[in-house]
RODO-2510 file (C-alpha; in nm, 4 decimals, decimal comma):
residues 111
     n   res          X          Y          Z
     1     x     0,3104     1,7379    -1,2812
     2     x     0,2867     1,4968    -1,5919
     3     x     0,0435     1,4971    -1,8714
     4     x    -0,1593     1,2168    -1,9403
     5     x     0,0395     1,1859    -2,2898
     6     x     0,3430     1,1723    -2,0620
     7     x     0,2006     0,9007    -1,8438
     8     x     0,1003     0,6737    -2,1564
     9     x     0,4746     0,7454    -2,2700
    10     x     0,5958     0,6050    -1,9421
    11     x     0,3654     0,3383    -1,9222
    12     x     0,4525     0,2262    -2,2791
    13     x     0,8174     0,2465    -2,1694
    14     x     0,7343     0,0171    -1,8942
    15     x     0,6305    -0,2256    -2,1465
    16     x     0,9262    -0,1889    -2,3667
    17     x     1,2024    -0,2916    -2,0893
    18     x     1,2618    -0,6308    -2,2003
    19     x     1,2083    -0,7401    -1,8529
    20     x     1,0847    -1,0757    -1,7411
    21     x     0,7765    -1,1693    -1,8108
    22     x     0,6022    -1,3727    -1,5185
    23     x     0,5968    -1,7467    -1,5009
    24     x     0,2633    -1,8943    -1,3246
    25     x     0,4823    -1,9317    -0,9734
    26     x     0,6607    -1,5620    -0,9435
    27     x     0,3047    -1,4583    -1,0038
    28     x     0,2227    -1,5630    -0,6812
    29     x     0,4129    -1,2246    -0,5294
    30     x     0,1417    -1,0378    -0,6396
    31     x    -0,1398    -1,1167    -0,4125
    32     x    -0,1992    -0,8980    -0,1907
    33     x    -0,0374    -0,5894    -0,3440
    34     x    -0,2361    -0,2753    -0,5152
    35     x    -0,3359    -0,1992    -0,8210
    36     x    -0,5587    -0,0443    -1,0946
    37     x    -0,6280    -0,0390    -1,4915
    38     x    -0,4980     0,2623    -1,5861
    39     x    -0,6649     0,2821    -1,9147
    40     x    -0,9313     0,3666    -1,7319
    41     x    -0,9847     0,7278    -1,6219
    42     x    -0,7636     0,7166    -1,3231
    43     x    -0,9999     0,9754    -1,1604
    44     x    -1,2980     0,7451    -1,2139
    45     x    -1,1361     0,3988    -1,0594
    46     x    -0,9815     0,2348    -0,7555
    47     x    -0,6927     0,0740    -0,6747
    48     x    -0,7765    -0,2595    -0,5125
    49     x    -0,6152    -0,4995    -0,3570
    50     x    -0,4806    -0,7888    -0,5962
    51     x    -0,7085    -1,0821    -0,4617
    52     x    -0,7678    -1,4321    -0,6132
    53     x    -1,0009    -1,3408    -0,8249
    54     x    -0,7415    -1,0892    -1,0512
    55     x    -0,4508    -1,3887    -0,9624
    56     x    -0,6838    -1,6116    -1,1951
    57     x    -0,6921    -1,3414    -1,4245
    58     x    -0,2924    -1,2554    -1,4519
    59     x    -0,2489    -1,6299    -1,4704
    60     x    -0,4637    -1,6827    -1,7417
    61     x    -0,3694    -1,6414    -2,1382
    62     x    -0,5552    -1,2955    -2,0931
    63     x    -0,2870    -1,1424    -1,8984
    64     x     0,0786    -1,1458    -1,9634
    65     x     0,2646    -0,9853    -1,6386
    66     x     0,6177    -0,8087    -1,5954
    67     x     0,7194    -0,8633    -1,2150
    68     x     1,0150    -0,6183    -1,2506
    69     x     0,9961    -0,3091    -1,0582
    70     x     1,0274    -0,0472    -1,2377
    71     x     1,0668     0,3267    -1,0922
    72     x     0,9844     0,5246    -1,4010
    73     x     0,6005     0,5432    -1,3073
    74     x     0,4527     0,8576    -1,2888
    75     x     0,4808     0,8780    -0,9003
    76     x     0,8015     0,6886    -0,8825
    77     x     0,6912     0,4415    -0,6921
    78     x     0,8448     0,0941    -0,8276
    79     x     0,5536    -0,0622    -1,0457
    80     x     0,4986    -0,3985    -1,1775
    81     x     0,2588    -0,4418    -1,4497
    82     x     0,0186    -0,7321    -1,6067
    83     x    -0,1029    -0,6106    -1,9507
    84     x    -0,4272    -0,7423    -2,1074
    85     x    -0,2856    -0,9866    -2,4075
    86     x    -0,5999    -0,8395    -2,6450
    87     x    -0,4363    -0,4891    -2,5905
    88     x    -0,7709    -0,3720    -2,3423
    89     x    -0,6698    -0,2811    -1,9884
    90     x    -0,3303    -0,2772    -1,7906
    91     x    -0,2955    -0,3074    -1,4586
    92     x    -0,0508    -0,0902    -1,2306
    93     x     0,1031    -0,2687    -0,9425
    94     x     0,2546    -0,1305    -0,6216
    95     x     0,3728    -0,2973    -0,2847
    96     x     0,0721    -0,0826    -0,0969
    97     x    -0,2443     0,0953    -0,0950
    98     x    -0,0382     0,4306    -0,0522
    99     x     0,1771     0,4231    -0,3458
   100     x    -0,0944     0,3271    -0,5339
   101     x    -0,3327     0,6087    -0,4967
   102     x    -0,0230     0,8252    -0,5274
   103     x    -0,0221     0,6565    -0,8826
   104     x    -0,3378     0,6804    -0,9252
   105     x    -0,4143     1,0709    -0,8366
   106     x    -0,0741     1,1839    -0,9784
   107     x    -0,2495     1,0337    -1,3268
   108     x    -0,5950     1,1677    -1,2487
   109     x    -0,4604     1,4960    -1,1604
   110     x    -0,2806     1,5319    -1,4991
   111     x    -0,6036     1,4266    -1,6877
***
């Protein structure tokens, strides 16, 4: 099972892809997926569904998004991710509720 160092490395690597960053329309793809901040304890947060009120969020100069899947997440499950642009908070994005809690307790479990 991975550490929690070895989560942030994967995380960071997620980040360091070069991938495309999302325009305000490809966005759109994320409603209705799951996700949580995962610089927050993992065993002390949810994942929730991405609703209008995050969409607003990711769309905003706060957020800059990556809509690549990626597969090197610590469950495996392919992730997209919208980082916070002040360097505070970064969501993890899966197609369901399932993969995301396997995300999310694979993390907590290595805390």
């Amino acid at each position: 099972m991975p550490t929690r160092p070895t989560v942030m490395i994967v995380a960071g690597a997620l980040l360091s892809l070069g991938s495309a960053v999302a325009s305000a329309s490809g966005i759109d793809d994320l409603r209705g997926k799951f996700g949580f901040d995962w610089h927050l304890e993992p065993s002390a947060t949810e994942c929730t569904e991405i609703d209008d009120d995050l969409m607003a969020r990711f769309k905003s100069k706060e957020f800059t998004c990556d809509l690549e899947a990626h597969t090197n997440s610590a469950s495996e499950h392919p992730v997209q991710v919208c980082t916070s642009t002040s360097g505070i908070g970064e969501h993890l994005i899966f197609k369901t509720k399932a993969e995301c809690e396997d995300e999310r307790e694979t993390q907590a479990a290595s805390e």
